[in-house]
N, C-alpha and C positions, 0 to 999 in steps of 0.2 A: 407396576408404578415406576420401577425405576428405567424399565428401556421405554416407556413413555414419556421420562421426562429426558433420556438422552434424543428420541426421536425430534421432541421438542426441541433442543438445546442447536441438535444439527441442522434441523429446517432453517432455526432464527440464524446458524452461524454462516450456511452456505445457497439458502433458498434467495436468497436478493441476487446474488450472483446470475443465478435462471431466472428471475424475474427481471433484471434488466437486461439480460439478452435479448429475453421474449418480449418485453415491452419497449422495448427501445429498437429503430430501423437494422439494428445491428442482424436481426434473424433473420430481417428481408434481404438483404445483400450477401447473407451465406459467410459472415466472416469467423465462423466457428474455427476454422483453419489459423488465423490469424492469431485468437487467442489460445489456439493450443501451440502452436509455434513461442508465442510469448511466456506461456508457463512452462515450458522446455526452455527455454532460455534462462526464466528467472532460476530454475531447479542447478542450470551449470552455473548460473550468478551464487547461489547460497552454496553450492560445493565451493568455491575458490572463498567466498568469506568466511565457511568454515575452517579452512585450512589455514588462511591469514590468521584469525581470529586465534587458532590452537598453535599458531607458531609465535606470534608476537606479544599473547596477553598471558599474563601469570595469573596461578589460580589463587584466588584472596581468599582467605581466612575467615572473613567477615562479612557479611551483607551488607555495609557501608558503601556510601560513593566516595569513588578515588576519580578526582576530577584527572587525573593524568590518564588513568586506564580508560575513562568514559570518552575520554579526548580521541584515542587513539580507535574506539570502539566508531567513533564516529566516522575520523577516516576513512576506517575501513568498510564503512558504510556506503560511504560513493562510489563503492563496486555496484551498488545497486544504479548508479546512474549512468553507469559506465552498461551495463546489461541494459536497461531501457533504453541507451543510445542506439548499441545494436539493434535490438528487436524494432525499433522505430524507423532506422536508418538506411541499415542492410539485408535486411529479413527481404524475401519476395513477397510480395501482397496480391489479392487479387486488384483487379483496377479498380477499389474502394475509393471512395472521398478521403480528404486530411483528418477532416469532422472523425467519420468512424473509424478511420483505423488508429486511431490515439485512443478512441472508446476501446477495439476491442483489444488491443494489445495492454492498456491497463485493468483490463478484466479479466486477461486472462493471467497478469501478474497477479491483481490479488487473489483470486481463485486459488492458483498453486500456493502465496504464500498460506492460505488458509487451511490449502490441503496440510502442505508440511509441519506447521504449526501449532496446530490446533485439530485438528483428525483424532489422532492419538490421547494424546489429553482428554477430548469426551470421552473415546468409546471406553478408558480407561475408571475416568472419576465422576463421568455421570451417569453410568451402572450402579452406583455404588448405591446402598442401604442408605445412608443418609443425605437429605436434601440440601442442598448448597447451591446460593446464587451469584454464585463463582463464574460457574461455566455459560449462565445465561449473561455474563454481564463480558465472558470473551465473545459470544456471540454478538452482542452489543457493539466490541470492540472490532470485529470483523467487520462491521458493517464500514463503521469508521474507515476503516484501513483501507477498503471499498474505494470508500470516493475519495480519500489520499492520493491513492493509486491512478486511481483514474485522473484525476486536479494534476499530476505529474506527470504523468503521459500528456495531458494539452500543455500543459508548462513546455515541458520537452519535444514537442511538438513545434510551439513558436519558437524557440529556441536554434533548433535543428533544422527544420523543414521550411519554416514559413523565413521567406528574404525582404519581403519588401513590410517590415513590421514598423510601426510610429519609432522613430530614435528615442524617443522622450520615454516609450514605457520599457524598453531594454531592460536598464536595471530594475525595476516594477518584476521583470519578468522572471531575472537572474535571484534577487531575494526571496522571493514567493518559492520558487524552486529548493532553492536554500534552506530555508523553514522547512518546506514537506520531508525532505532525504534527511534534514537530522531529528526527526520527529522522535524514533527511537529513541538519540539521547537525552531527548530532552523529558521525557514521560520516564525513564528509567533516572534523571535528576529528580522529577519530582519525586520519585515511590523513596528513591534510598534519599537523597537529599534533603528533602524538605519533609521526606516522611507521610506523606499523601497517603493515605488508603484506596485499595484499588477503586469500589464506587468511582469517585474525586478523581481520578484520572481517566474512569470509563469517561462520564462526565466532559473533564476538557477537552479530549481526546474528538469526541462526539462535536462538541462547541467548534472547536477548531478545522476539523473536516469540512462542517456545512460554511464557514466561513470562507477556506482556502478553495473551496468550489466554489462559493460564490463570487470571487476575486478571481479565480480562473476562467471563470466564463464571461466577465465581462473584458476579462486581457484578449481573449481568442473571439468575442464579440468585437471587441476597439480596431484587433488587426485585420479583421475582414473587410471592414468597412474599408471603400476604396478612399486613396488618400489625392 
């Protein structure tokens, strides 16, 4: 029962990942390379925030939010947008479209963050003798962080890549971006801040993904459109 319910737990946290490789043109164009180039990227992106992270934040006493320390956690977050510039920018690609290589290089970012973060944690506490919907609800949260990932990569894609974009939705495109990279501190305000239970964050988390997708795709629909 219990490596049945981590087989479970791993499917739900990492099986979307291969189902939208496989369902989406991304398998027909062979851009497997592109998102393992991208999770090698994100993997030197979380070594330089860990290092920031253990040289500038002091360890608190408390599991309160310290809006200064959560300030500064953010910051350091836009290492993560500085790693998705690279991998979007400078990385060699095969000669993919814009469309897929923003798919596969935020696929292969949440992939890795999913590996690094949540791998360990199952094989660890979803062995366990007792049942807990903890680890189905980070699997939940994976999925989330999924199309985050990917809503970021096309953000960062008109941002970067695409020149000839509407002026009018610039900032549309610059705030939306903005929201995604500090999602982090903003779900860690909610849990210590406001005191949220995890559910209620899986919850927003979830709400707010399918929105920021849907708001990304019709930004990266508006600037195709010839003007």
């Amino acid at each position: 029962m219990t490596m049945f319910h981590f087989f479970n737990c791993a499917i739900l946290t990492f099986g979307p990942h291969a189902v939208y490789y496989s369902a989406t043109p991304l398998s027909e164009y062979d851009t497997l390379g592109t998102s393992v180039k991208a999770a090698l990227v994100y993997l030197g992106t979380a070594l330089v925030k860990l290092v920031c992270l253990a040289t500038f934040l002091k360890v608190s006493e408390n599991d309160g939010f310290d809006p200064y320390q959560e300030l500064l956690k953010a910051v350091i977050g836009f290492i993560d947008v500085a790693g998705l510039y690279f991998a979007l920018t400078q990385l060699t690609h095969r000669n993919i479209s814009q469309n897929h290589k923003f798919q596969a290089v935020g696929l292969g970012w949440a992939f890795a963050d999913s590996v690094l973060h949540r791998l360990a944690p199952l094989w660890v506490g979803a062995r366990g003798l007792e049942f807990t919907w903890d680890f189905i609800l980070q699997g939940l949260e994976a999925n989330a962080n999924l199309v985050l990932s990917i809503s970021l990569a096309a953000l960062g894609s008109l941002m970067w890549l695409r020149k000839n974009k509407p002026k009018t939705l610039i900032p549309i495109i610059y705030t939306c971006a903005g929201i995604v990279a500090t999602m982090p501190s903003i779900t860690s305000y909610l849990r210590r801040g406001l005191g949220w239970h995890f559910p209620k964050v899986v919850v927003f988390e979830l709400f707010t993904s399918l929105s920021m997708a849907f708001i990304s795709w019709q930004l990266f629909s508006a600037c195709q459109r010839p003007s």
